[in-house]
FIGU-905043 format. One record per atom (N, C-alpha, C): residue number from 1; x, y, z; residue in one letter. Coordinates in steps of 0.2 Angstrom, whole numbers. Layout:
BEGIN
<site><num>NUM</num><px>X</px><py>Y</py><pz>Z</pz><residu>a</residu></site>
...
***
This chain:
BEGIN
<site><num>1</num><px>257</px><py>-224</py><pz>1279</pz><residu>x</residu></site>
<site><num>1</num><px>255</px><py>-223</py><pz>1272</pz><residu>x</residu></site>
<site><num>1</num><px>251</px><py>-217</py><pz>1272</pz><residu>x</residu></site>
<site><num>2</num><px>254</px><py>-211</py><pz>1268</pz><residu>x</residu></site>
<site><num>2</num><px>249</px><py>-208</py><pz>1267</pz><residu>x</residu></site>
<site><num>2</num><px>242</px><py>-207</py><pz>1265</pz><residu>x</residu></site>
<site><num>3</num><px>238</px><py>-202</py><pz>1265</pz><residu>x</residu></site>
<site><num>3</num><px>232</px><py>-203</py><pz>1265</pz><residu>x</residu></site>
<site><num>3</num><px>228</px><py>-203</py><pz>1258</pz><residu>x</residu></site>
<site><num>4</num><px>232</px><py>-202</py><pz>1254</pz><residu>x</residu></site>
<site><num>4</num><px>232</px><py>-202</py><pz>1249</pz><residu>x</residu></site>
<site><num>4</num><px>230</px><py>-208</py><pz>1243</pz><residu>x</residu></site>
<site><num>5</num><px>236</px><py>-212</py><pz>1247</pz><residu>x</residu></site>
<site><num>5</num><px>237</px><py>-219</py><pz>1245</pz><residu>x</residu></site>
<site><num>5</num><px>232</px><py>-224</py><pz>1249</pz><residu>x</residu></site>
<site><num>6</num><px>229</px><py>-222</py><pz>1255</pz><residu>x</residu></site>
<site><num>6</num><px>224</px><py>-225</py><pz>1259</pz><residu>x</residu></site>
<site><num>6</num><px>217</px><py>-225</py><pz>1254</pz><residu>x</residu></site>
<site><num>7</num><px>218</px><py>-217</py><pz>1253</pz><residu>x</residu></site>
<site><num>7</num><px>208</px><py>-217</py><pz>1249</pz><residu>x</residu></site>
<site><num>7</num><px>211</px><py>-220</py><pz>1243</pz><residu>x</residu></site>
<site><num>8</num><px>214</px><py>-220</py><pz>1239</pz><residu>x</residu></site>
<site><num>8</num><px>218</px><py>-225</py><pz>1232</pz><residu>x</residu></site>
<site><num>8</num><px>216</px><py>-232</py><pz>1232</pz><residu>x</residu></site>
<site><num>9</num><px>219</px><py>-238</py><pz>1240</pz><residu>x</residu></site>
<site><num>9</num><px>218</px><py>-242</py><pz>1241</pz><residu>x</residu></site>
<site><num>9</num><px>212</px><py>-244</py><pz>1243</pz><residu>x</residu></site>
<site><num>10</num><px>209</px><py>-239</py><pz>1246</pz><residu>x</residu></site>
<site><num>10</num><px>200</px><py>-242</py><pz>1247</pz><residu>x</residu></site>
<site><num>10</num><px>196</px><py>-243</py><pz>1239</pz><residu>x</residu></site>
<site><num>11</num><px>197</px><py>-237</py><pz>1237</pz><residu>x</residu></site>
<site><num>11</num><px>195</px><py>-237</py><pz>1230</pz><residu>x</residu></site>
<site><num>11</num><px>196</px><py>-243</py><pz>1226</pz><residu>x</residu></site>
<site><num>12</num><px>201</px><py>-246</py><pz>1226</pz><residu>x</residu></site>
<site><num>12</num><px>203</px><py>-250</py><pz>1221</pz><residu>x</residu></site>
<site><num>12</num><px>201</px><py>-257</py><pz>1225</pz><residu>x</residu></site>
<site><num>13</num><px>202</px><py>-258</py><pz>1229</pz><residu>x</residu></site>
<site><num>13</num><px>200</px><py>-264</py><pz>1232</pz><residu>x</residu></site>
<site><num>13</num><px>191</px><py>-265</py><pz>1232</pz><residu>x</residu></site>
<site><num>14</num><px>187</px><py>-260</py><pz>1234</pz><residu>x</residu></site>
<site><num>14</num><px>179</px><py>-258</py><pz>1233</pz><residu>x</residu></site>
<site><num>14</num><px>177</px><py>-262</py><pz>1225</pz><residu>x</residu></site>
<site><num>15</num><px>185</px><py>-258</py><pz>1219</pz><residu>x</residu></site>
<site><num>15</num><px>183</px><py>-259</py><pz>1213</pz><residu>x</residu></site>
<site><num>15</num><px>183</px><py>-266</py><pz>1212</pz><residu>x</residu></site>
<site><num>16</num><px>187</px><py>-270</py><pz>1214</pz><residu>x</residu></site>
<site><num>16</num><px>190</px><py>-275</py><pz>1214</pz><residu>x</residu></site>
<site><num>16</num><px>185</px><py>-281</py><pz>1216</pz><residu>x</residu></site>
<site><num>17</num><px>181</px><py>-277</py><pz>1222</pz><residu>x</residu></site>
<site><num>17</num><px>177</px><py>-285</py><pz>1225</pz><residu>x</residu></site>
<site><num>17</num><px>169</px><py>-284</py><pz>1222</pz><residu>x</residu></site>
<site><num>18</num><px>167</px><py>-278</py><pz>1219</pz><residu>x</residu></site>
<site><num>18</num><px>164</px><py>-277</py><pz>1216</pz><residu>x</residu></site>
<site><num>18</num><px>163</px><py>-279</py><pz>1209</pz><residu>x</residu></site>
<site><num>19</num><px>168</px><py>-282</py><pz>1206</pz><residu>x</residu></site>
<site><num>19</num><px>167</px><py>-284</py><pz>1199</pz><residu>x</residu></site>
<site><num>19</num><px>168</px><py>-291</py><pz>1200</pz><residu>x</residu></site>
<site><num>20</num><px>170</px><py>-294</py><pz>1205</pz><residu>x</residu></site>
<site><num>20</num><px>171</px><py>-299</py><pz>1208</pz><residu>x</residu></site>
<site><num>20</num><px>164</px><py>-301</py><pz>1207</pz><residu>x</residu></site>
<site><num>21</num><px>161</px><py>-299</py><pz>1210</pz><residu>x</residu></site>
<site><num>21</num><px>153</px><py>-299</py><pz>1212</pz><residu>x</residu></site>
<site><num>21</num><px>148</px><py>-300</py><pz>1207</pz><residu>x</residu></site>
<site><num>22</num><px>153</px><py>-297</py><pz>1202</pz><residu>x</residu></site>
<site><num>22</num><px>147</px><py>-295</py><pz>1197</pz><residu>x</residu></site>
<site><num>22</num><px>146</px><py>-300</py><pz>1190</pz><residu>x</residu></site>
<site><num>23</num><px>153</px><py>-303</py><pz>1189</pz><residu>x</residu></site>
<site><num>23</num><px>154</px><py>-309</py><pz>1184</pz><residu>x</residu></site>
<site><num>23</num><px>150</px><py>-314</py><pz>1183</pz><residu>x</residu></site>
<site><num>24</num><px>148</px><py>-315</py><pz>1180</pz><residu>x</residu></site>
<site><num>24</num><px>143</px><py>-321</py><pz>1178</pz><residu>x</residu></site>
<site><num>24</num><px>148</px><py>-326</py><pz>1176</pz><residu>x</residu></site>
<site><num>25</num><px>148</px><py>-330</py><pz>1185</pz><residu>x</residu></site>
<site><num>25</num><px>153</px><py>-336</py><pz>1183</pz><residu>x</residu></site>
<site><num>25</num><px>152</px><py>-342</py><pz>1179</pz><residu>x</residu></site>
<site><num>26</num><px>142</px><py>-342</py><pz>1178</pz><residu>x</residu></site>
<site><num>26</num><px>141</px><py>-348</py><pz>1175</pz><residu>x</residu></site>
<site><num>26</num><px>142</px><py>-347</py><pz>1167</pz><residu>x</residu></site>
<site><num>27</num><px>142</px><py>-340</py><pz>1166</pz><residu>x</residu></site>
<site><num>27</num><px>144</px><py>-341</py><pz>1159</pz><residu>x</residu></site>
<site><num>27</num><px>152</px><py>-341</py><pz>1155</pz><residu>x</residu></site>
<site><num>28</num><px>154</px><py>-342</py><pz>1159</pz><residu>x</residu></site>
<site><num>28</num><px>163</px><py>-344</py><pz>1158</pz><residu>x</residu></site>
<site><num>28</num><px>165</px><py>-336</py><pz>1159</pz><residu>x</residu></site>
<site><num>29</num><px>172</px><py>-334</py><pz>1161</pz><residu>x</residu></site>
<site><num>29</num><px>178</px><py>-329</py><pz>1163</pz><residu>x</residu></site>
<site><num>29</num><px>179</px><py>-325</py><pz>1157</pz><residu>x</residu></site>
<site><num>30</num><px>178</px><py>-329</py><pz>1151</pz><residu>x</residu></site>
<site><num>30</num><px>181</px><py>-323</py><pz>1144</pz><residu>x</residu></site>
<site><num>30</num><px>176</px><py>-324</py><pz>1141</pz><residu>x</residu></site>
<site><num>31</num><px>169</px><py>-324</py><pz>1142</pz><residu>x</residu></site>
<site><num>31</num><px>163</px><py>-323</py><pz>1137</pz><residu>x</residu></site>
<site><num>31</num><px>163</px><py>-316</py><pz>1138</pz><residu>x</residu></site>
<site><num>32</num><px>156</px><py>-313</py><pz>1132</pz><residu>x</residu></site>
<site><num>32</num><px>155</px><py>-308</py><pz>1129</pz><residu>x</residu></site>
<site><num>32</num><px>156</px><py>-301</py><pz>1134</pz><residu>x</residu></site>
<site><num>33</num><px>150</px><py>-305</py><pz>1138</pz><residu>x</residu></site>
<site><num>33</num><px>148</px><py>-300</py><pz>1143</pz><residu>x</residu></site>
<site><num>33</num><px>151</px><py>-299</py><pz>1149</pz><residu>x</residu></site>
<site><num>34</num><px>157</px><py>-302</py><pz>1149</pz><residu>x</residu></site>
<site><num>34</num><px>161</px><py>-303</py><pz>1156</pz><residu>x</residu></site>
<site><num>34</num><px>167</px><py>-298</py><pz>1155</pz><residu>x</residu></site>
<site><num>35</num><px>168</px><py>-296</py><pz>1146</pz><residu>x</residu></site>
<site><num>35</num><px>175</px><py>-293</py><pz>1144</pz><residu>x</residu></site>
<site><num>35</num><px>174</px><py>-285</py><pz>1149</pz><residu>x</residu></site>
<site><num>36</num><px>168</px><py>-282</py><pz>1148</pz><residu>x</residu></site>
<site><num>36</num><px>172</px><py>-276</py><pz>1151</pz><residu>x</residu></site>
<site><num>36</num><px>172</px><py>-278</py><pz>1156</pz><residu>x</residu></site>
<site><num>37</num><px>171</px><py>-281</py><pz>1163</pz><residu>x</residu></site>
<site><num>37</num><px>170</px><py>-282</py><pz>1168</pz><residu>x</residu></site>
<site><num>37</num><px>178</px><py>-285</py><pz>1168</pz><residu>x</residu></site>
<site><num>38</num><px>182</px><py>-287</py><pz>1166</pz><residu>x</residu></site>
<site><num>38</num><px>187</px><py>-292</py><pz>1166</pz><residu>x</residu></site>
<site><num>38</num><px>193</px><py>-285</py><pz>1166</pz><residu>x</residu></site>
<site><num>39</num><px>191</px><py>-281</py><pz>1157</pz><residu>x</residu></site>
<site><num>39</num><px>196</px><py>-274</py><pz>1159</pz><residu>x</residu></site>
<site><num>39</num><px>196</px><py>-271</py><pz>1165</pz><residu>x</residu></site>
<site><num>40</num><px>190</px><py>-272</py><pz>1169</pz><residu>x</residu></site>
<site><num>40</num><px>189</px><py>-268</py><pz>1173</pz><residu>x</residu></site>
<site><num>40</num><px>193</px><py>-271</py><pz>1180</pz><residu>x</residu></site>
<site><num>41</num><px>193</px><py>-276</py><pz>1180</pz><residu>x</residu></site>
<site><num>41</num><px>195</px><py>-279</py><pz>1186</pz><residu>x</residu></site>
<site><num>41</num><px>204</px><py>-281</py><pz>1187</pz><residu>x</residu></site>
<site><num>42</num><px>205</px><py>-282</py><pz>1179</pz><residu>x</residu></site>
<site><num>42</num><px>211</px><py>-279</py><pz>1177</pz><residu>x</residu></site>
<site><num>42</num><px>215</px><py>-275</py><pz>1179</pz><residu>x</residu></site>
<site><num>43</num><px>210</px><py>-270</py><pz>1178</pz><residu>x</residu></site>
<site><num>43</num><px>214</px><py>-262</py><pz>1180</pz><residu>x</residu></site>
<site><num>43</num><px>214</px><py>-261</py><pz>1189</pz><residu>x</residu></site>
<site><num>44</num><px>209</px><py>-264</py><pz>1193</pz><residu>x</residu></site>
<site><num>44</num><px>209</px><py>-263</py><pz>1198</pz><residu>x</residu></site>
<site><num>44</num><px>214</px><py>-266</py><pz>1202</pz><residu>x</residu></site>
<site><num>45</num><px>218</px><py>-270</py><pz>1197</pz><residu>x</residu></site>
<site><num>45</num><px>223</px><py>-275</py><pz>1202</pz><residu>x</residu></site>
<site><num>45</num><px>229</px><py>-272</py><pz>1198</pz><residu>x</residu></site>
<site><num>46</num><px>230</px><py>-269</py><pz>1194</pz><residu>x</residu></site>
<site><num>46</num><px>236</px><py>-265</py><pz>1192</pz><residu>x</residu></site>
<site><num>46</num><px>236</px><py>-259</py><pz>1196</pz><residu>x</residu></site>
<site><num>47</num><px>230</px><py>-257</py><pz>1198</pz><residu>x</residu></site>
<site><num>47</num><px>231</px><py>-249</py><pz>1203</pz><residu>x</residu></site>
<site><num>47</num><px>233</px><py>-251</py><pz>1209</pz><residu>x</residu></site>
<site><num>48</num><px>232</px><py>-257</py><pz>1212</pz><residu>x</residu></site>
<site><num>48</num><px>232</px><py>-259</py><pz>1218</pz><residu>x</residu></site>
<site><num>48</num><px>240</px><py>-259</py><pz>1217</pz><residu>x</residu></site>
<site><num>49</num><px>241</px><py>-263</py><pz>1214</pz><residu>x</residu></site>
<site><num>49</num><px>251</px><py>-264</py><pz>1212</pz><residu>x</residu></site>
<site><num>49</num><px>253</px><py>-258</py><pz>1213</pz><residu>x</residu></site>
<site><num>50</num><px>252</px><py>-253</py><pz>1209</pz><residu>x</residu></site>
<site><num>50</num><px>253</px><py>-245</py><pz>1208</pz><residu>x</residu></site>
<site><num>50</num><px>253</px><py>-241</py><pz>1215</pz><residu>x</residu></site>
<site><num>51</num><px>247</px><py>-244</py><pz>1217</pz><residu>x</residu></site>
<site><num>51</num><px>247</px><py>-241</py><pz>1224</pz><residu>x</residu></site>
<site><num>51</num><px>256</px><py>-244</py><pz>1229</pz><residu>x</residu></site>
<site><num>52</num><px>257</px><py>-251</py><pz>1228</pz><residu>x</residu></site>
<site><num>52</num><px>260</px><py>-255</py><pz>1236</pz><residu>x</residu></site>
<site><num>52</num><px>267</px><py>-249</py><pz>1231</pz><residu>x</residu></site>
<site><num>53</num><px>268</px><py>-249</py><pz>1226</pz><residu>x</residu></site>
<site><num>53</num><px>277</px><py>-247</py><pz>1223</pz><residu>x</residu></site>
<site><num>53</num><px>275</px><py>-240</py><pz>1225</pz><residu>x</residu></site>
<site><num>54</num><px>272</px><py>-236</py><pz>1221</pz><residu>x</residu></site>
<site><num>54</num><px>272</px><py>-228</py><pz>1224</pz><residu>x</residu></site>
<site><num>54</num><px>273</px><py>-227</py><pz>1233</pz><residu>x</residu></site>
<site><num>55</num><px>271</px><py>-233</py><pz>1236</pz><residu>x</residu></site>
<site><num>55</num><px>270</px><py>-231</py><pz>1244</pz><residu>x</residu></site>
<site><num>55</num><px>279</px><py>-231</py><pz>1245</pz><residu>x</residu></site>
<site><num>56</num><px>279</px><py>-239</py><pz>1244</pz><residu>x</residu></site>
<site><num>56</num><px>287</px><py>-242</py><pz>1242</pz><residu>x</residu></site>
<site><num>56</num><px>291</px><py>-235</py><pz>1239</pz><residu>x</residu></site>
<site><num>57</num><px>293</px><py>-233</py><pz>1236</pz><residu>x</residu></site>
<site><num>57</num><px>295</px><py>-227</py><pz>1233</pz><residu>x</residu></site>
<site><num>57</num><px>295</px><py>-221</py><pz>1238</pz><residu>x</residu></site>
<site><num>58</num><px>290</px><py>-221</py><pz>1241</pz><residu>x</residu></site>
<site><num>58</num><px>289</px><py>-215</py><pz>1247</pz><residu>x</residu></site>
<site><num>58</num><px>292</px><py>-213</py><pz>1251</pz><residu>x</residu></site>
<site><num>59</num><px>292</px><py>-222</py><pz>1254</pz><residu>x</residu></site>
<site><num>59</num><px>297</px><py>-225</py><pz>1260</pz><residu>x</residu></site>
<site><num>59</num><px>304</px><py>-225</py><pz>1257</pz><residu>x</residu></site>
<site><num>60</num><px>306</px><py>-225</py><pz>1251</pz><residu>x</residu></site>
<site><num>60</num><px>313</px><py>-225</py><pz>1251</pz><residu>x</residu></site>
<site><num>60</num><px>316</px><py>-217</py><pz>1251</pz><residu>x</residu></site>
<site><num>61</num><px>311</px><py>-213</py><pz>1248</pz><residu>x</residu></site>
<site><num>61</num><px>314</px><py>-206</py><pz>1247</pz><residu>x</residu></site>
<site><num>61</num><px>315</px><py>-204</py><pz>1254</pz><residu>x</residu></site>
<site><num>62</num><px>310</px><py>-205</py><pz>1258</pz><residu>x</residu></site>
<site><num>62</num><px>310</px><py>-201</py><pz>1266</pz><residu>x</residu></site>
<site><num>62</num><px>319</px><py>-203</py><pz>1270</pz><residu>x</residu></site>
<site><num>63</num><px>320</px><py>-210</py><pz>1269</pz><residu>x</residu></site>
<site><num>63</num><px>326</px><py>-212</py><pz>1273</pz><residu>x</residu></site>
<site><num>63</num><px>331</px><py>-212</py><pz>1270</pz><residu>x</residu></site>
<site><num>64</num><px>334</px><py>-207</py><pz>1266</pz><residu>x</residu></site>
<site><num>64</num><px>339</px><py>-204</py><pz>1260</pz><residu>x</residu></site>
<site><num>64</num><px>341</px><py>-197</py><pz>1268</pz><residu>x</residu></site>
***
């Protein structure tokens, strides 16, 4: 994996368990104050997908 994709993957996973963290699970997953937390955590598992395909792709172009 380049290193590139390594600092990406830290990043996104940090972002990931950290909003994890932060949800207020007594007050239910799609209350108010949970929406931007929920974009956020959203986005941090789209990046992380974003990260495995671009690596995936890396790997294909190299063995051409």
């Amino acid at each position: 994996m380049k290193t590139i994709y390594k600092v990406f993957l830290v990043l996104f996973v940090l972002f990931l368990g950290a909003n994890i963290y932060v949800i207020d699970w007594k007050l239910g997953f799609f209350h108010e104050e949970n929406t931007t937390l929920l974009i956020s955590l959203v986005s941090s598992i789209l990046g992380l997908l974003l990260v495995f395909v671009m690596h995936t792709w890396s790997k294909l172009a190299t063995k051409k």
